[in-house]
N, C-alpha and C positions, 0 to 999 in steps of 0.2 A: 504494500500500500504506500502510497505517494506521501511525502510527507507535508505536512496541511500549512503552508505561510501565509497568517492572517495578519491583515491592515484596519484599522482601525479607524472612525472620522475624530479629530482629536476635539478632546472635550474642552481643554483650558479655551477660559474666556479672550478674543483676542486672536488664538493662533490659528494661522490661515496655510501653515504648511501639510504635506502630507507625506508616510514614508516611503511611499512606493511610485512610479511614475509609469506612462506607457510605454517611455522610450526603453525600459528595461524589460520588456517582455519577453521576448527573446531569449538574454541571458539567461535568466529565471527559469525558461524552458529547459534550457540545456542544465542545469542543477538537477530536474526531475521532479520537482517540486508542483505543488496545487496551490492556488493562488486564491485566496479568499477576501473581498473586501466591501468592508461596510458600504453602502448604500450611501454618496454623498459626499464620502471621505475625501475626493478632490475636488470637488468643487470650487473650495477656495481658494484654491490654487490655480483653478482655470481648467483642470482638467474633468470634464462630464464622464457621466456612469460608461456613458455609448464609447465614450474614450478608451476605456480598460477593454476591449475586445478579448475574447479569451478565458477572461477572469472570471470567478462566480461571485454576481453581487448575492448579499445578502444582508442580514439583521445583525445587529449586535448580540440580540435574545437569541438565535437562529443557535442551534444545535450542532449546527456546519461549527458556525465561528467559536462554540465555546471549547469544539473539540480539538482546538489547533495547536501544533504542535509548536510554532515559533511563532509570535507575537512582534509584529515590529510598530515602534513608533517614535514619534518624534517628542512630545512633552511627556515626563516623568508620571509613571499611574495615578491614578488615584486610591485611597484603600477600599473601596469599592468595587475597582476596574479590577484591581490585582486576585478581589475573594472571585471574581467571576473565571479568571484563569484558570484552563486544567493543570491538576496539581504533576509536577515534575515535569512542564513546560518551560518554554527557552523566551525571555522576553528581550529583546535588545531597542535602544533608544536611552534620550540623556532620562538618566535618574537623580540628578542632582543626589548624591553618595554623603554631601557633608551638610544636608536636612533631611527633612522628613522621617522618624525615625519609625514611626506609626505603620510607615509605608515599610519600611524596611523588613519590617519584623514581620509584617501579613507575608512580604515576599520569604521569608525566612518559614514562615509554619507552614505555606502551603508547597515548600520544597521547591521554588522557581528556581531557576539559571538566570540571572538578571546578567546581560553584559550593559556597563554604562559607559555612554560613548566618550565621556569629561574624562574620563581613566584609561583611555587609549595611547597606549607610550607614545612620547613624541621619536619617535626611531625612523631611522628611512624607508624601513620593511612597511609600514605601519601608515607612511603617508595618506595612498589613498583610501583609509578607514578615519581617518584625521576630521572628525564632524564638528572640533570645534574650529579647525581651522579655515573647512570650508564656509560657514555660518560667520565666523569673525570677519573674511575676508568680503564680503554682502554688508556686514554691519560698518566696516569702513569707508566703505563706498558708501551705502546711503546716508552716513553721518554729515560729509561734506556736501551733497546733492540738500541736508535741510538744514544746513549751517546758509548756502548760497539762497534758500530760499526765505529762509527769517531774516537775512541779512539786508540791510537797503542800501545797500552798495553793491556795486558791482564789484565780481575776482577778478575777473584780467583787465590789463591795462589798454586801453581804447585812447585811440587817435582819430580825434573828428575836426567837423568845421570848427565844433564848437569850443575847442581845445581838447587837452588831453587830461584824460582819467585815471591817475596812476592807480597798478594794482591792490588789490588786499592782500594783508597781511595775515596769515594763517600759523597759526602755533599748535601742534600737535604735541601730544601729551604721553606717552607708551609708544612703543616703536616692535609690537608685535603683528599680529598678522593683521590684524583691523588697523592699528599705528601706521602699516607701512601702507597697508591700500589707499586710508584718510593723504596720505601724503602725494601719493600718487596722482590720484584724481583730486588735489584741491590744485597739484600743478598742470595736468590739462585745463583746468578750467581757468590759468593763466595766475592763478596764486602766488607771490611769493612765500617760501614756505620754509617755517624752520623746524624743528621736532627735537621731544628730550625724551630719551628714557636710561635707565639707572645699570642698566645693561651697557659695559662697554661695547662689547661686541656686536652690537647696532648702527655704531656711528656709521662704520662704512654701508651700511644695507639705506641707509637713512641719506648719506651725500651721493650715492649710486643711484636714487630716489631724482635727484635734483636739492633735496632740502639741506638745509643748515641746520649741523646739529650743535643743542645747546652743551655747552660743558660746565655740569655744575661743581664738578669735583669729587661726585658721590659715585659710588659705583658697588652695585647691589648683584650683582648676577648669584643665581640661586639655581638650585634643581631642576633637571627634567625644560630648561629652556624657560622660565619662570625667572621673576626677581624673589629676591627674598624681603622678609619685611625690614623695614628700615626702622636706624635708632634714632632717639629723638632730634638728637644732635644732628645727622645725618637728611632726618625730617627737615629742620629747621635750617641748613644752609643750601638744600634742595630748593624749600620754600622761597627763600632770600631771592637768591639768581634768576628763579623761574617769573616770580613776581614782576620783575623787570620787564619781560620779554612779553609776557601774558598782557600786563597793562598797555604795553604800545599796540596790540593785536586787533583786528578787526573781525577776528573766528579764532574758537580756540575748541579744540575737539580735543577728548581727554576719554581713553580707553585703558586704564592702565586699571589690575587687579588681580588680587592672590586666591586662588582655589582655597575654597572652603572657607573663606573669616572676607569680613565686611571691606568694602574696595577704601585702597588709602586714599585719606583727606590732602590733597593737593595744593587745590586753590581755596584759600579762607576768605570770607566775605570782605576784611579789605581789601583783599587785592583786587577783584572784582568792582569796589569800591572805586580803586584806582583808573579801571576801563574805561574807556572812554564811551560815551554815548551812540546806541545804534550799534554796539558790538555784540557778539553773540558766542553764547560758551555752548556744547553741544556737549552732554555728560554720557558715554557709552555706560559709565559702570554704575548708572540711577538705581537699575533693582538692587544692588547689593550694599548702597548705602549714599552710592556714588564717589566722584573727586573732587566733588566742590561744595561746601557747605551750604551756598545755594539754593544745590538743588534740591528738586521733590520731583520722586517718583511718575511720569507721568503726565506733567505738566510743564507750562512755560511761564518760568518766573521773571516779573518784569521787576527791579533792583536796580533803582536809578539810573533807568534807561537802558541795561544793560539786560537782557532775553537770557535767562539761562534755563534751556530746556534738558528734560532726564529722561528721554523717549523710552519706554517699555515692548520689551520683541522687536527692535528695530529691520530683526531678519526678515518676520512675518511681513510686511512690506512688500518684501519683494520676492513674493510666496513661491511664486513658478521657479525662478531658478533656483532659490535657495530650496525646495522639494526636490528639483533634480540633483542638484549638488549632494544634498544627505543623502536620498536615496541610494546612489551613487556609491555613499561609504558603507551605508548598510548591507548593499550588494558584494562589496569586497569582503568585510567581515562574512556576511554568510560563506562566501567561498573556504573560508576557512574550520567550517564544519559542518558542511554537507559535501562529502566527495563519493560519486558513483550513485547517487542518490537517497545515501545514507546518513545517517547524522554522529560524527564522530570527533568527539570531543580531546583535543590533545593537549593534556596541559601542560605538556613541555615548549608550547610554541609560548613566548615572552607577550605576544598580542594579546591572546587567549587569556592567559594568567593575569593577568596585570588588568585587562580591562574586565574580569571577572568584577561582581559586584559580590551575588547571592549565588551557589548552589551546592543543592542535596541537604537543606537546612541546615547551613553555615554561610555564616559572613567571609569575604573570600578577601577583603579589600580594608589592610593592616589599619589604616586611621578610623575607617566606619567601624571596625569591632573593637578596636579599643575605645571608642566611644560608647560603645552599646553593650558592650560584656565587659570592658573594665580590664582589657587584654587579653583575656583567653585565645587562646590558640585554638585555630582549628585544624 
């Protein structure tokens, strides 16, 4: 018997992506696998039922869908999605690993395989499974596209009758995969553009970019391609230098943030204070606390004249390609345990292990269980 890959319409309020797309039909074929999916599920992504040719729509309730073997999705369960899984099923999609503990533990009683996609090594084997990176590089791009729209200035520099409009000035704040996209495209759109992040080994990816990079003095490089968090001292002459460069800016995009704990405070409302009138801050890491005191989740705070917006899902935006883009890593991870049509689990491969979350009712993922059993080993 075929083994059953169910899709899911995602429930979070907001998300407009899906995990699977039509363009991978195909592939999917060649796996051996049977294709199940919710009634709906791309829509908001642009893709209709009549789209998935092949596939069997069906219910959520549907008997088909609660018998499936691997569960893909794109927003982390709910503990109601997870009781409705068959127990000793394969779920893959972000699980957010360092909350929900609620969720964690249903995944844990009912014996799921949770892979989460935030726990994907950053390794070269491992690239194209890489869903935060495909997803951050969508969210850098569209940061700069509603910095230039809140913005009442024009980016590039124009040469009319009327005279000339020299460019804006563009400060970017993290120089990872959304840092270097924002940089990219705020200099097609004619930007001058400079960029800080705490990671030496940026600078050259950042003036390879076009951009100037800031040097504050500080330099944070931390694990797995990540900063580490910084001391206060460290905090505060980061602060100093950046201050400078953020006040003269006319956009300031800021995506910097540590897995698992609340994104560091950057820019403080003086310096913001400092900004000049009609500039505009663009806060990538809003849900997690964000980098600017600023900001607020969700909305566009006007702070004496100054727009500082904390957009929520900024992916979900631009739902079609970023659907194809996941989908995409979810398709390479499966390849790595379904071979011949079978489902076979090896967890001597480093992707496997590592992006393990939950299974066989064990925590698989060394910080989520020392948080939740207090270290026991599994």
């Amino acid at each position: 018997m075929a083994i059953k890959v169910a899709v899911p319409k995602e429930s979070q309020p907001g998300e407009r992506r899906v995990a699977l797309v039509p363009s991978l039909f195909k592939q999917m074929e060649k796996l051996g696998v049977e294709l199940l999916l919710e009634k709906g599920a791309g829509v908001e992504s642009g893709f209709d039922d009549d789209a998935y040719e092949g596939v069997k729509a069906v219910t959520a309730s549907s008997k088909a869908f609660k018998s499936a073997d691997i569960m893909l999705k794109v927003q982390p369960p709910t503990v109601e999605e997870v009781g409705k899984l068959k127990q000793g099923s394969i779920l893959m999609g972000f699980m957010a690993p360092h909350e929900g503990d609620t969720r964690i533990k249903e995944l844990v009683k009912r014996k799921i395989t949770s892979f989460s996609m935030e726990l994907v090594p950053r390794i070269t084997r491992a690239q194209a499974i890489d869903a935060l990176s495909s997803q951050a590089s969508i969210a850098g791009y569209k940061s700069v596209l509603l910095a230039a729209n809140i913005s009442p200035r024009l980016f590039p520099m124009l040469t009319t009758a009327a005279g000339t409009i020299k460019p804006s000035r563009v400060v970017v704040v993290g120089a990872g995969v959304a840092g270097l996209q924002a940089i990219a495209t705020a200099k097609r759109l004619g930007a001058v553009v400079e960029a800080y992040d705490v990671r030496s080994a940026t600078k050259e990816q950042v003036e390879s970019l076009g951009g100037k990079f800031i040097d504050t003095g500080v330099k944070a490089d931390g694990e797995g391609g990540y900063a580490r968090e910084l001391t206060k001292e460290e905090q505060a002459q980061q602060a100093k230098v950046l201050a400078d460069h953020i006040a003269k800016a006319d956009a300031v995009i800021t995506t910097a943030a540590i897995p698992g704990r609340p994104a560091p405070k950057i820019i403080d409302t003086a310096t913001v204070e400092r900004m000049k009138r009609g500039a505009v801050v663009i806060d990538l890491a809003a849900e997690t606390g964000g980098n600017c005191e600023v900001t607020q989740a969700g909305k566009e705070v006007d702070h004496n004249g100054v727009i500082v917006y904390g957009p929520k899902n900024v992916v979900s935006a631009l739902c079609q390609h970023a659907s194809e883009m996941y989908a995409r890593n979810l398709y390479n991870l499966l390849t790595l345990i379904i071979k011949d049509g079978e489902l076979v689990l090896d967890w001597e491969d480093q992707v496997l292990r590592d992006s393990c979350l939950t299974h066989d009712g064990e925590i698989k993922h060394g910080a989520t269980r020392e948080r939740l059993e207090g270290g026991k080993k599994s």
